[in-house]
C-alpha positions in Angstrom: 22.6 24.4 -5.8 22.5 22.7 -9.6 21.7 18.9 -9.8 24.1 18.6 -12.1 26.8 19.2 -9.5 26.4 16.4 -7.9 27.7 14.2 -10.4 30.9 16.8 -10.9 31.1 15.7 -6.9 31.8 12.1 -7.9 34.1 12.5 -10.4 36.6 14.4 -8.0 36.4 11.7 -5.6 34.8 14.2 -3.1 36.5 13.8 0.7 32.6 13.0 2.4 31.7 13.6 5.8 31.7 10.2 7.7 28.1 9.3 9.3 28.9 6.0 10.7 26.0 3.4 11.1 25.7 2.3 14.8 23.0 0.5 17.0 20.6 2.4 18.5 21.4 0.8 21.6 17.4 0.9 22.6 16.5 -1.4 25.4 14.5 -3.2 23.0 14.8 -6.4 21.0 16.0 -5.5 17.2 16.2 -1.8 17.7 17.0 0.2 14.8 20.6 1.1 13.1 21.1 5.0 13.6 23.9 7.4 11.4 26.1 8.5 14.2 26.5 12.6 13.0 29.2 13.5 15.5 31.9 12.6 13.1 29.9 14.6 10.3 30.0 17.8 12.6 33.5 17.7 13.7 34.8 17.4 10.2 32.5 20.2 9.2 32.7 22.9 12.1 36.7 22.1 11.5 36.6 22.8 7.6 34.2 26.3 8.3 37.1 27.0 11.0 40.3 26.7 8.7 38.0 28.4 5.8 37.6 25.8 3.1 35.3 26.6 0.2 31.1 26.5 1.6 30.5 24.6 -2.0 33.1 22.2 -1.2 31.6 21.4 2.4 28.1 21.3 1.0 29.4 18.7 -1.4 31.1 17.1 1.5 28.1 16.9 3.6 26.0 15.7 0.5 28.1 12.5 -0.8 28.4 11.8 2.7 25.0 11.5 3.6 23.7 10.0 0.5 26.6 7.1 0.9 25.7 6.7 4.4 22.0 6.5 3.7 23.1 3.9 0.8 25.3 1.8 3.1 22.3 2.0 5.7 20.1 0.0 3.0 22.7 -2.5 2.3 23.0 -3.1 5.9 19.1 -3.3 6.2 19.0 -5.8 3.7 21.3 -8.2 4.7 19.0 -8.4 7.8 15.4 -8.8 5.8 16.1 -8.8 1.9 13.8 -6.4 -0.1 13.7 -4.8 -3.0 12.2 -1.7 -3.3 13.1 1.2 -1.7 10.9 4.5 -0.9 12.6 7.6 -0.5 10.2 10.0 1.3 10.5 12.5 3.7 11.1 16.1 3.7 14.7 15.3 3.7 14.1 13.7 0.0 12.6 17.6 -1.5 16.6 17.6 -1.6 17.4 16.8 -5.2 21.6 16.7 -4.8 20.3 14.0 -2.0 17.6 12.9 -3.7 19.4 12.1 -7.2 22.3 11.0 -5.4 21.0 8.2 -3.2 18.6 6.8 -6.4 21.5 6.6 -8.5 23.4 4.3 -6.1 20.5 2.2 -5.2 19.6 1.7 -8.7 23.4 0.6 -9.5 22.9 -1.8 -6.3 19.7 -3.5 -8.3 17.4 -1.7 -6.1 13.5 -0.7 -7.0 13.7 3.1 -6.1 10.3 4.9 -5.3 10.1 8.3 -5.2 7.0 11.5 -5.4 5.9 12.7 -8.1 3.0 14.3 -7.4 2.7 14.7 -3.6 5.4 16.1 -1.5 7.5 13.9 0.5 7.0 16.2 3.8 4.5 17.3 6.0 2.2 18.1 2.8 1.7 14.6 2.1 1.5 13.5 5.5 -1.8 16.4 5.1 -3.1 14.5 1.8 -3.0 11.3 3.3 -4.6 12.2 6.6 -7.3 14.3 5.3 -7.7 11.3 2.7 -8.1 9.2 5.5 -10.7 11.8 7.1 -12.5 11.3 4.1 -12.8 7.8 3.9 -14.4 7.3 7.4 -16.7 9.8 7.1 -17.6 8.0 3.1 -17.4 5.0 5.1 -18.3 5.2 9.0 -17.2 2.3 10.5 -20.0 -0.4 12.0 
């Protein structure tokens, strides 16, 4: 899919998929916030079922998730304020998600950090590990 899409998405106020924010309800003190996807899947599996456009849903499920992942922030920064942002992950080699989410974090005042040079998935988990590998054996611990 184009990048350029995605901000064709926002002008016709795109219907997104809900992903709720919820507690994690972990029995453990301050456990995480989690994006509840069961709303996301029943509006989805229901739009495949009555036939509605696979470009339209795509661009359902992409605003939705990128707003959700916004709204997350918010939330997480009204509990510890902050002001940069990294967006890694292999969920980030997304550009529609990718573009989307910087956009509205930027607008919000945030710091966006982003790859440029190593990927945000497994491959730079790699880097950084072999890095590491390399250090101690540079350096051997005393």
């Amino acid at each position: 899919m184009e990048s350029g899409r995605v901000g064709e998405w926002e002008s016709r106020r795109i219907t997104n998929y809900q992903l709720p924010i919820t507690d994690s309800q972990l029995p453990i003190p301050n456990s995480p916030f989690l994006l509840d996807s069961r709303p996301m899947w029943q509006a989805l599996i229901a739009d495949l079922q009555q036939g509605l456009c696979k470009v339209e849903i795509a661009a359902r499920f992409h605003v939705g998730l990128a707003r959700s992942i916004v709204q997350m922030t918010d939330v997480l920064y009204h509990h510890h304020p902050f002001t940069h942002v990294a967006l890694t992950g292999g969920v980030f080699q997304n550009l529609v998600l990718q573009q989307q989410v910087t956009q509205h974090l930027t607008a919000m005042g945030f710091t966006v950090l982003s790859h440029h040079i190593v990927p945000p998935n497994d491959g730079g988990l790699s880097l950084g590990q072999a890095a590491i590998a390399a250090a101690r054996a540079i350096f051997p611990q005393k």
